[in-house]
Biopython code that builds the backbone (N, CA, C, O; Angstrom):
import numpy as np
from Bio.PDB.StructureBuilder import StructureBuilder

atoms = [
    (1, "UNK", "N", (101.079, -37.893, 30.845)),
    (1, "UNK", "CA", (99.667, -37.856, 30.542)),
    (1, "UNK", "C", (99.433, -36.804, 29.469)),
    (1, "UNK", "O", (99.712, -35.606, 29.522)),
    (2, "UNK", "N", (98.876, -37.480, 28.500)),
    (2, "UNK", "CA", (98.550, -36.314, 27.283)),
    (2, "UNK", "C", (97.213, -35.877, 27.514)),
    (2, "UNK", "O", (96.564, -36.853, 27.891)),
    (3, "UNK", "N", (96.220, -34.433, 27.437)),
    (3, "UNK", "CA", (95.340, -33.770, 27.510)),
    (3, "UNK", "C", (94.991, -33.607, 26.222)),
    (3, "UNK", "O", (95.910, -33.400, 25.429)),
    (4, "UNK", "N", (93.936, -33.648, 25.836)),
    (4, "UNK", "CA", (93.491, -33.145, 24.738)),
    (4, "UNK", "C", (91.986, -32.213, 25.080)),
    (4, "UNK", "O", (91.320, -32.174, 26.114)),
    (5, "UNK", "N", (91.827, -31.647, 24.011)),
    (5, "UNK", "CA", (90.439, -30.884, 24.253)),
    (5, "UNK", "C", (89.400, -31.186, 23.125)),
    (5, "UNK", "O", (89.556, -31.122, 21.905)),
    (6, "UNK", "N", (88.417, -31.494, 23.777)),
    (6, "UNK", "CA", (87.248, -32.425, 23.204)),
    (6, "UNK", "C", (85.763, -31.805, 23.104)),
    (6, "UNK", "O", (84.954, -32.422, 23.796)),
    (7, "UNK", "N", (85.084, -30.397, 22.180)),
    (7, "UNK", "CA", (83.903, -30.513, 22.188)),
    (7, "UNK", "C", (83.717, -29.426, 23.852)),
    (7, "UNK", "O", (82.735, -29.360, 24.591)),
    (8, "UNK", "N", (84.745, -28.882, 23.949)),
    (8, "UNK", "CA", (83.979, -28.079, 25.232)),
    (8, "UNK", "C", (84.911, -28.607, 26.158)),
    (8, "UNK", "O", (85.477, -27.802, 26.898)),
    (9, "UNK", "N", (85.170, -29.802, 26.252)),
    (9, "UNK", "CA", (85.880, -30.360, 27.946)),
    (9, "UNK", "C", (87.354, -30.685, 27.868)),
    (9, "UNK", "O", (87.984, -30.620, 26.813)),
    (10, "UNK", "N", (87.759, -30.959, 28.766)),
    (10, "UNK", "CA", (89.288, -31.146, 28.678)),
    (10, "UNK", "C", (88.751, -33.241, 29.372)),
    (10, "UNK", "O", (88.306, -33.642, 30.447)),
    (11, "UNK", "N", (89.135, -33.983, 28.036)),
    (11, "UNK", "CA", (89.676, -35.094, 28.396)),
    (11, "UNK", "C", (90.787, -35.971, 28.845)),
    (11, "UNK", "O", (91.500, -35.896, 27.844)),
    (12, "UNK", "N", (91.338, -36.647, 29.556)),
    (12, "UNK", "CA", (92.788, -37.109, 29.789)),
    (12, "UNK", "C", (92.549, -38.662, 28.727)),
    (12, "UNK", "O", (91.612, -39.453, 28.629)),
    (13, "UNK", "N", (93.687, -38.583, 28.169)),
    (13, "UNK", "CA", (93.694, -39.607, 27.071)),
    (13, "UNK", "C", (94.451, -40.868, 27.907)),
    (13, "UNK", "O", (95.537, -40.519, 28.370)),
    (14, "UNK", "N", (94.034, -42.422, 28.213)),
    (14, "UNK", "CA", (94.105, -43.026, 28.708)),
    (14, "UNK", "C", (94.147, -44.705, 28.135)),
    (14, "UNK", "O", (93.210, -44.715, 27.337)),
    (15, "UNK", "N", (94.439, -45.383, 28.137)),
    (15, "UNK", "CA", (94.624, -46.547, 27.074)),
    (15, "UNK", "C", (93.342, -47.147, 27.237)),
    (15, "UNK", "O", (93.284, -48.126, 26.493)),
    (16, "UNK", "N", (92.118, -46.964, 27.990)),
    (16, "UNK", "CA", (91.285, -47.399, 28.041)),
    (16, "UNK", "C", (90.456, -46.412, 26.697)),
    (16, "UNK", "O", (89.938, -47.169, 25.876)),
    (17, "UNK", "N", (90.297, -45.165, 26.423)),
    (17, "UNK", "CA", (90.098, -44.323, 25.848)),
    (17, "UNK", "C", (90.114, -44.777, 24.476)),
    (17, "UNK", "O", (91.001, -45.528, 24.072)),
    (18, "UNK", "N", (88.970, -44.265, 23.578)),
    (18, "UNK", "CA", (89.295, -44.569, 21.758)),
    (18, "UNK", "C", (90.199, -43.782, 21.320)),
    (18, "UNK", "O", (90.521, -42.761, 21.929)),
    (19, "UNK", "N", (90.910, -44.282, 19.817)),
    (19, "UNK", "CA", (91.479, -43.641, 19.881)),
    (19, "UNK", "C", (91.501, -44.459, 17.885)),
    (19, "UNK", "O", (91.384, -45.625, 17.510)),
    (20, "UNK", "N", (91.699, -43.194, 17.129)),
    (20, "UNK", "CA", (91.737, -43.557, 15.616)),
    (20, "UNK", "C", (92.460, -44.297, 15.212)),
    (20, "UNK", "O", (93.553, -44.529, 15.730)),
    (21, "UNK", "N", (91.882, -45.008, 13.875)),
    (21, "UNK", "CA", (92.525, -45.792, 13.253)),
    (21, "UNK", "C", (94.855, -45.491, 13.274)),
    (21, "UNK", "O", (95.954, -46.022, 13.435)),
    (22, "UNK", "N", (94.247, -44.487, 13.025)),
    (22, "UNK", "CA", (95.605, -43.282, 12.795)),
    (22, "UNK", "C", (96.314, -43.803, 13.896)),
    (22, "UNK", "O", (97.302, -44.504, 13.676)),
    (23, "UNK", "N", (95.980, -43.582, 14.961)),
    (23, "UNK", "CA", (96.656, -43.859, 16.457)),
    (23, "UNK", "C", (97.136, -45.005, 16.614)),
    (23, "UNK", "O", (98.040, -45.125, 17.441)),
    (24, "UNK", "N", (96.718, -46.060, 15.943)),
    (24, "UNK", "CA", (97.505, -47.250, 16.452)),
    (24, "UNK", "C", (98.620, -47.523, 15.478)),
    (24, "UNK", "O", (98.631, -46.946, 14.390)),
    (25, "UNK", "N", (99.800, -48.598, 15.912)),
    (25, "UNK", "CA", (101.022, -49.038, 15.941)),
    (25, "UNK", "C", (100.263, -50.322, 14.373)),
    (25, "UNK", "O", (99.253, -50.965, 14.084)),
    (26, "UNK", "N", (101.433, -50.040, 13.927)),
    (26, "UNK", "CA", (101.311, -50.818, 13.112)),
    (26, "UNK", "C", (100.971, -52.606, 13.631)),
    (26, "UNK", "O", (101.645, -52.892, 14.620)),
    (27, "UNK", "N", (100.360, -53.401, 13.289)),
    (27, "UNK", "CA", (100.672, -54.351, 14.507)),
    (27, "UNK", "C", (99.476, -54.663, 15.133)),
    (27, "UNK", "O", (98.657, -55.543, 14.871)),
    (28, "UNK", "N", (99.494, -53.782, 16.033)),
    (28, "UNK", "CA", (98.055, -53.847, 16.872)),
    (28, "UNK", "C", (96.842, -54.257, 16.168)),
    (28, "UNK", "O", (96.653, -54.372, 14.957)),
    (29, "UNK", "N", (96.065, -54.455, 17.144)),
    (29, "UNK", "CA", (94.841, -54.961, 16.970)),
    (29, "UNK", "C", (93.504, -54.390, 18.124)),
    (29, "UNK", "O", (93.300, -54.677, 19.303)),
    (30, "UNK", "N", (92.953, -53.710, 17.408)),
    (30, "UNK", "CA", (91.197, -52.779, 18.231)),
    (30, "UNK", "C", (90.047, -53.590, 17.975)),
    (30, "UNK", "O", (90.092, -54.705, 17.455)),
    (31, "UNK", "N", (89.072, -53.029, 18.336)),
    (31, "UNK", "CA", (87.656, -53.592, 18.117)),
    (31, "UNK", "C", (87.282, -51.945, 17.820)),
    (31, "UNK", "O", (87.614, -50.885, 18.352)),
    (32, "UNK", "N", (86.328, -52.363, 16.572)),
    (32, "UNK", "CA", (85.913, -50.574, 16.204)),
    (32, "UNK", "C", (84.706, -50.382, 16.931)),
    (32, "UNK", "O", (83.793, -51.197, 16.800)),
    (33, "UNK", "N", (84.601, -49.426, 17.660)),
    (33, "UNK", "CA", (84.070, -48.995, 18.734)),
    (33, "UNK", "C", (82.510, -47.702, 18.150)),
    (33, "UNK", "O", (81.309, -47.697, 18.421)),
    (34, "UNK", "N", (83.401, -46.788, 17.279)),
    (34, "UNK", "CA", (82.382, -46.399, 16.640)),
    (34, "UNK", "C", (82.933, -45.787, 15.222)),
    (34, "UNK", "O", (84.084, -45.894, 14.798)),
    (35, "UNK", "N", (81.586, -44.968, 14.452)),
    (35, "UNK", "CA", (82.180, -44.330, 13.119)),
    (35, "UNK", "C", (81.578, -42.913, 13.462)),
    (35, "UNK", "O", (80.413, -42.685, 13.787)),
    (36, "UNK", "N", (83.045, -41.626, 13.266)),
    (36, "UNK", "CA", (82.209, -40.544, 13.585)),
    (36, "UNK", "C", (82.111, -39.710, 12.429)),
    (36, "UNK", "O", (82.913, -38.812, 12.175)),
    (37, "UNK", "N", (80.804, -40.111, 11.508)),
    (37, "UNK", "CA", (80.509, -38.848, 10.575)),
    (37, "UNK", "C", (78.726, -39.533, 10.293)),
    (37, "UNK", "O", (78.064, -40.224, 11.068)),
    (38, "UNK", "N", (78.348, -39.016, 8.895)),
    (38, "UNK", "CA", (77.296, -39.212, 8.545)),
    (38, "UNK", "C", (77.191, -40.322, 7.880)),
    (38, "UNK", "O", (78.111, -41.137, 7.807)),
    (39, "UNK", "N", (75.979, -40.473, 7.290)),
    (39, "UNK", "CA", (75.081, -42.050, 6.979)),
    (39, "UNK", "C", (75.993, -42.109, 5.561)),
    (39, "UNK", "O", (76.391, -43.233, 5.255)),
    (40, "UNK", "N", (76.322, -41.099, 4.757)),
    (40, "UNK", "CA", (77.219, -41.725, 3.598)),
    (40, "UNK", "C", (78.150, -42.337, 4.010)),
    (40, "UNK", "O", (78.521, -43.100, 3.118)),
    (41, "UNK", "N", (78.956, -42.465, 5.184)),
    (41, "UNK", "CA", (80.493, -42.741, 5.420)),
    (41, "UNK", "C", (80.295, -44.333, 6.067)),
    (41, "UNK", "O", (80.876, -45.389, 5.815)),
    (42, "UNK", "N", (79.148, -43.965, 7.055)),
    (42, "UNK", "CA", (78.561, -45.644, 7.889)),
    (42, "UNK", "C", (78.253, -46.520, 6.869)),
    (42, "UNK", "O", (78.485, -47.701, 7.126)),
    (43, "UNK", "N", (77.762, -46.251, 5.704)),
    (43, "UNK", "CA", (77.321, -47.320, 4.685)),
    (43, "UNK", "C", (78.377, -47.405, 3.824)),
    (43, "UNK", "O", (78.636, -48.588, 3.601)),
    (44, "UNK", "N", (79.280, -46.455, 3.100)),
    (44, "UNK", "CA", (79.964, -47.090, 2.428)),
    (44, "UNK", "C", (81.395, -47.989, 3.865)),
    (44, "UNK", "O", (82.220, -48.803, 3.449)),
    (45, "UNK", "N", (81.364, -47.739, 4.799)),
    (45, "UNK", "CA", (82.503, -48.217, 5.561)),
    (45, "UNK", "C", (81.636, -50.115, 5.918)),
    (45, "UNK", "O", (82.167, -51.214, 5.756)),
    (46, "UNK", "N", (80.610, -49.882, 6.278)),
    (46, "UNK", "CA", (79.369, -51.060, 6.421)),
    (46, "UNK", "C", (79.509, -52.184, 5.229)),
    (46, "UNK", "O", (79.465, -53.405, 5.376)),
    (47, "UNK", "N", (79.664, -51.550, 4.180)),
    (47, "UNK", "CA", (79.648, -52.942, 3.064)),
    (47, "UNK", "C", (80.872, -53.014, 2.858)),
    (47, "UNK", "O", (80.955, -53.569, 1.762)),
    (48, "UNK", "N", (82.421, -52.688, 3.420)),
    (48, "UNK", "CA", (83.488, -52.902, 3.129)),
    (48, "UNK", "C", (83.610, -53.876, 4.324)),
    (48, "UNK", "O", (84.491, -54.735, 4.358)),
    (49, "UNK", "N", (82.494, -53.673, 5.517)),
    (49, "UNK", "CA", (82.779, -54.840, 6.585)),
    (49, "UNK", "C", (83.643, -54.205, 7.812)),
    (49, "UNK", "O", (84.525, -54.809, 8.423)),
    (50, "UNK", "N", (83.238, -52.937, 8.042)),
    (50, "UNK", "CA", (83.600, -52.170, 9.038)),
    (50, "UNK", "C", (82.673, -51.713, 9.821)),
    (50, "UNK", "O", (82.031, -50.786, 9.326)),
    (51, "UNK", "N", (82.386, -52.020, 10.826)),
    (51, "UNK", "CA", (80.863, -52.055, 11.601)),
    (51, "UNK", "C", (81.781, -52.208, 13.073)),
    (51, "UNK", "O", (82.793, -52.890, 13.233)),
    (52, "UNK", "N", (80.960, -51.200, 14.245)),
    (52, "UNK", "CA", (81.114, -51.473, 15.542)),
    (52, "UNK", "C", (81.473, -52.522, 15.782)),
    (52, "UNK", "O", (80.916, -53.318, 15.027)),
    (53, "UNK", "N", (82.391, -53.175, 16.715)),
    (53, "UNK", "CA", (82.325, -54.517, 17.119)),
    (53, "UNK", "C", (83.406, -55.348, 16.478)),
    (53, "UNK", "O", (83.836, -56.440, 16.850)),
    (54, "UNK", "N", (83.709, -54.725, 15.594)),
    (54, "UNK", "CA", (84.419, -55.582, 14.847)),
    (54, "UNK", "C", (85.869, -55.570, 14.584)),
    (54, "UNK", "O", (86.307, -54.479, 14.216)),
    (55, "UNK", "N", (86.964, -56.828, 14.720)),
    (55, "UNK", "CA", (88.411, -56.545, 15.042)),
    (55, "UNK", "C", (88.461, -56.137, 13.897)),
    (55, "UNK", "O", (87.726, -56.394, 12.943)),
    (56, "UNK", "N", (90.138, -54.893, 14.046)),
    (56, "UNK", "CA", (90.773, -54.968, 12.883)),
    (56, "UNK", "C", (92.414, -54.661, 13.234)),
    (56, "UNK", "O", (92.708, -54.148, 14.314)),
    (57, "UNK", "N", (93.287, -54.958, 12.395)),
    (57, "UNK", "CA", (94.655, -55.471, 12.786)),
    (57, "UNK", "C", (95.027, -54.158, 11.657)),
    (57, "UNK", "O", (94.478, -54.108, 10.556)),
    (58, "UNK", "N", (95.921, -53.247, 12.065)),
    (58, "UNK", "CA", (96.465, -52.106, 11.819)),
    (58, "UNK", "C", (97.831, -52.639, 10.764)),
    (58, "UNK", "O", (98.741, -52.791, 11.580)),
    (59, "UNK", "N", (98.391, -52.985, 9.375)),
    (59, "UNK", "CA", (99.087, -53.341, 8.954)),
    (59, "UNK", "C", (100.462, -52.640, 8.786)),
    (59, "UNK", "O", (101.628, -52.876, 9.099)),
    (60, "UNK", "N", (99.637, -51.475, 8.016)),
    (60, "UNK", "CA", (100.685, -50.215, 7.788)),
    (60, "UNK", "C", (100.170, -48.622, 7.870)),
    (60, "UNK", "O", (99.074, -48.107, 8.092)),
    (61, "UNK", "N", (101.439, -48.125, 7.595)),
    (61, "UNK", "CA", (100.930, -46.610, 7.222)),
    (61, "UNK", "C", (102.351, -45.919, 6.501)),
    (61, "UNK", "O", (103.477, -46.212, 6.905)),
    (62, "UNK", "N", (102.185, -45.282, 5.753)),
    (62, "UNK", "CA", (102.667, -43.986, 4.801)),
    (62, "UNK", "C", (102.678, -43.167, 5.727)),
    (62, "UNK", "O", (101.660, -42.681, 6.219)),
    (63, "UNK", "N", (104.285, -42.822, 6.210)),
    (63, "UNK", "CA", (104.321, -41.485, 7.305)),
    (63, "UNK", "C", (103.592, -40.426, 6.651)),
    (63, "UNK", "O", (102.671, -39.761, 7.124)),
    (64, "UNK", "N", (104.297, -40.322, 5.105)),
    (64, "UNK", "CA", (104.279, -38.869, 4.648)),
    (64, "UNK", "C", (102.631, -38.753, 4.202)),
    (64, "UNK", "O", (102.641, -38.105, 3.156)),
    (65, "UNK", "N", (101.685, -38.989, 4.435)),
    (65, "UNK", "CA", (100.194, -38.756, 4.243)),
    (65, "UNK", "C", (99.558, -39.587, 3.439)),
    (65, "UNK", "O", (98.426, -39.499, 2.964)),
    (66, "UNK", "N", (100.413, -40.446, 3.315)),
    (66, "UNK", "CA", (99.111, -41.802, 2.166)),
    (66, "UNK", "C", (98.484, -42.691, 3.003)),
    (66, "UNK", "O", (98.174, -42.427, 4.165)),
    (67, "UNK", "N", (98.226, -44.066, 2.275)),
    (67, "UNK", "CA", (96.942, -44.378, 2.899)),
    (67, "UNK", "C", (97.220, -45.421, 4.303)),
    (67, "UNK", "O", (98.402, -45.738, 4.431)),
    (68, "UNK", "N", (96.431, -45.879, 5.170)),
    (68, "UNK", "CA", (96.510, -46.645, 5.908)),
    (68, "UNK", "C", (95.883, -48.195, 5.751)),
    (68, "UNK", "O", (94.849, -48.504, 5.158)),
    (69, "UNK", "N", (96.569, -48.841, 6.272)),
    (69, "UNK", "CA", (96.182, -50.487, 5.440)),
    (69, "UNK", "C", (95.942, -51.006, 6.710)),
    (69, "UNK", "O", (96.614, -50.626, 7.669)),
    (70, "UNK", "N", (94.854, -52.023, 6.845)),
    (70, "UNK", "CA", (94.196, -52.665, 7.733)),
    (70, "UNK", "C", (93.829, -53.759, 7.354)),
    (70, "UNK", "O", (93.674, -54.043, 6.167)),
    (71, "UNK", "N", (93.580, -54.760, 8.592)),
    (71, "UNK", "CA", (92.867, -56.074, 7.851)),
    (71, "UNK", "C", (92.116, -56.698, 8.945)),
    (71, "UNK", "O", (92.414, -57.099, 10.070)),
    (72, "UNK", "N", (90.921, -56.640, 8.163)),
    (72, "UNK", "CA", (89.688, -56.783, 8.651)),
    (72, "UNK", "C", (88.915, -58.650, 8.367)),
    (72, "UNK", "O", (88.471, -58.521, 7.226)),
    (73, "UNK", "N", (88.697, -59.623, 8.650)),
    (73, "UNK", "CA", (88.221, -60.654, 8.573)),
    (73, "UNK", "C", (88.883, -61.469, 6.925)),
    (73, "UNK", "O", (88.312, -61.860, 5.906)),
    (74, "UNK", "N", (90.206, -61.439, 7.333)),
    (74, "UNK", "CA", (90.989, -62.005, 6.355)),
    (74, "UNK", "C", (91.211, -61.094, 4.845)),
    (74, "UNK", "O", (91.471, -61.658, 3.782)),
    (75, "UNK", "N", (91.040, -59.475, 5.001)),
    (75, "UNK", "CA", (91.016, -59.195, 3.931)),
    (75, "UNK", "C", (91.844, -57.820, 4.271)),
    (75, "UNK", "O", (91.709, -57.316, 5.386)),
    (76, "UNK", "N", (92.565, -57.318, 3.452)),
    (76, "UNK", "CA", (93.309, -56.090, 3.576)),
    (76, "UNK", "C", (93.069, -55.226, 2.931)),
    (76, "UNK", "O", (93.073, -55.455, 1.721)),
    (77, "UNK", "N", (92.675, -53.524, 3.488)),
    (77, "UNK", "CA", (91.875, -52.861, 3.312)),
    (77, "UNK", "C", (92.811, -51.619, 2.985)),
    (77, "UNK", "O", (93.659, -51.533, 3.873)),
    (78, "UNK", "N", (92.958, -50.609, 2.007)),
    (78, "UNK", "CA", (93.423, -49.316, 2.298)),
    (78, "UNK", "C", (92.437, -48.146, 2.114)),
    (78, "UNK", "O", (91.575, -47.954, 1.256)),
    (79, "UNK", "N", (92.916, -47.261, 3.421)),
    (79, "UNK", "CA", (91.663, -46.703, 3.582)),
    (79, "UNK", "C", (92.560, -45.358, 3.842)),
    (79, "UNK", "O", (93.752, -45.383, 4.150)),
    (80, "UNK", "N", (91.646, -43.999, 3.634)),
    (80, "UNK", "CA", (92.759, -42.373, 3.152)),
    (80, "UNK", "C", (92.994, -41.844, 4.604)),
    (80, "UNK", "O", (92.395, -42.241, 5.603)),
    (81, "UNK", "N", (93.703, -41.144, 4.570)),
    (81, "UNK", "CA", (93.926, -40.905, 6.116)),
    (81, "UNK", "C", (92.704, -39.891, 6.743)),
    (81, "UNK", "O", (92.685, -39.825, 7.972)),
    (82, "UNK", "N", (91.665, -39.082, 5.986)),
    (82, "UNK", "CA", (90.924, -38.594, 6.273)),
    (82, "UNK", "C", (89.165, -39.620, 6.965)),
    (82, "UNK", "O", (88.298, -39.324, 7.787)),
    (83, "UNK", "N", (89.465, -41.120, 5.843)),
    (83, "UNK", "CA", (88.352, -41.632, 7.012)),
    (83, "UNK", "C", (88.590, -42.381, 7.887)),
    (83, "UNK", "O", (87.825, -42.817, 8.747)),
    (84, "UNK", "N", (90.320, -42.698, 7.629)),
    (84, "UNK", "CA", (90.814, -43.637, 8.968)),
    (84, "UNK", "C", (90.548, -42.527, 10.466)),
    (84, "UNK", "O", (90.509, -42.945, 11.623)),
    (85, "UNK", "N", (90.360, -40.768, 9.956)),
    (85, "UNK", "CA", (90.613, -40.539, 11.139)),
    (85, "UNK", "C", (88.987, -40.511, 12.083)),
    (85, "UNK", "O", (88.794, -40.165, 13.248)),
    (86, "UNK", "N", (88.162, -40.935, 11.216)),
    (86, "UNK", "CA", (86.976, -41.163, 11.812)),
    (86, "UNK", "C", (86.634, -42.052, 12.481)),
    (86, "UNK", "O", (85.658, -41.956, 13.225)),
    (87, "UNK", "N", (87.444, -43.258, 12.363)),
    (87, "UNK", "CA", (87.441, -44.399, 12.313)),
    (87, "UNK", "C", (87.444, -44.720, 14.156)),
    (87, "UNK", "O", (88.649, -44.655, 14.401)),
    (88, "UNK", "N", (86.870, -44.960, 15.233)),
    (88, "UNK", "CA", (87.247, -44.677, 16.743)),
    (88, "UNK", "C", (87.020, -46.489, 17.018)),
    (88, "UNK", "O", (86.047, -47.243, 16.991)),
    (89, "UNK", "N", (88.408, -46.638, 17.266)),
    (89, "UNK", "CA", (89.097, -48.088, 18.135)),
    (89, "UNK", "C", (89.095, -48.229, 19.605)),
    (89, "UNK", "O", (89.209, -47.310, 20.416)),
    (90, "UNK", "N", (88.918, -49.773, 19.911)),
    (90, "UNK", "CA", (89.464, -49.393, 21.261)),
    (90, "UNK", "C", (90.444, -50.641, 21.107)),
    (90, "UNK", "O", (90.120, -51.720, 20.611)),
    (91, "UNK", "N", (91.975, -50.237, 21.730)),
    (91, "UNK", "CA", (93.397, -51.102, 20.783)),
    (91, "UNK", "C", (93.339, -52.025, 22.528)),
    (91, "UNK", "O", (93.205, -51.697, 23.706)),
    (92, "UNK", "N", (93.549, -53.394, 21.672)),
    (92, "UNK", "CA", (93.738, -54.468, 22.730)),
    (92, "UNK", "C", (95.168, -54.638, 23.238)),
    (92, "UNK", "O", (96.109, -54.214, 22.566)),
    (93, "UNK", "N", (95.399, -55.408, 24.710)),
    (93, "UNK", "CA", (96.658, -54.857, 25.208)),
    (93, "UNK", "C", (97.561, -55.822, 24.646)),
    (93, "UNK", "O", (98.773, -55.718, 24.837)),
]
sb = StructureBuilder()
sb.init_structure("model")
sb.init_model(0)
sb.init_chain("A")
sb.init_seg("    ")
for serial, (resi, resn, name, xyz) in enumerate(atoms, 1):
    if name == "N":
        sb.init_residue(resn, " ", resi, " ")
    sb.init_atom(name, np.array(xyz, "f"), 0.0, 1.0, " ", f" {name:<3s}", serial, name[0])
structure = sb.get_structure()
């Protein structure tokens, strides 16, 4: 069981639990659950077609810090590792 600390509390991280773009396996597939920053990041992520609710299939990733590639309603997306990490999934089993 991994612990993390969250905002004040100690959460237990659980596969039911979100968890960033970053976090998932190449492969997999989430429903984006939410976006955590401000109204610049929700709108430009919004007209690329990244909105709550919505699947996206984890393609690749650049260990060494480049970008992460996703694909979202037939289209493949690379996105920097700083807003993938905003990015909160919940990964299907």
């Amino acid at each position: 069981m991994i612990v993390l600390r969250l905002k004040r509390c100690i959460v237990s991280k659980t596969a039911d639990s979100n968890n960033t773009l970053i976090e998932m396996l190449p492969g997999q597939i989430g429903t984006v659950t939410e976006i955590d920053h401000g109204h610049g990041l929700v709108r430009k992520l919004c007209s690329m077609g990244i909105v709550p609710g919505k699947k996206v299939m984890k393609i690749s990733q650049i260990l060494a810090g480049g970008p992460i590639v996703i694909r979202i309603d037939d289209h493949d997306l690379a996105l920097g590792r700083g807003i993938a990490s905003r990015i909160k999934v919940k990964i299907e089993k």
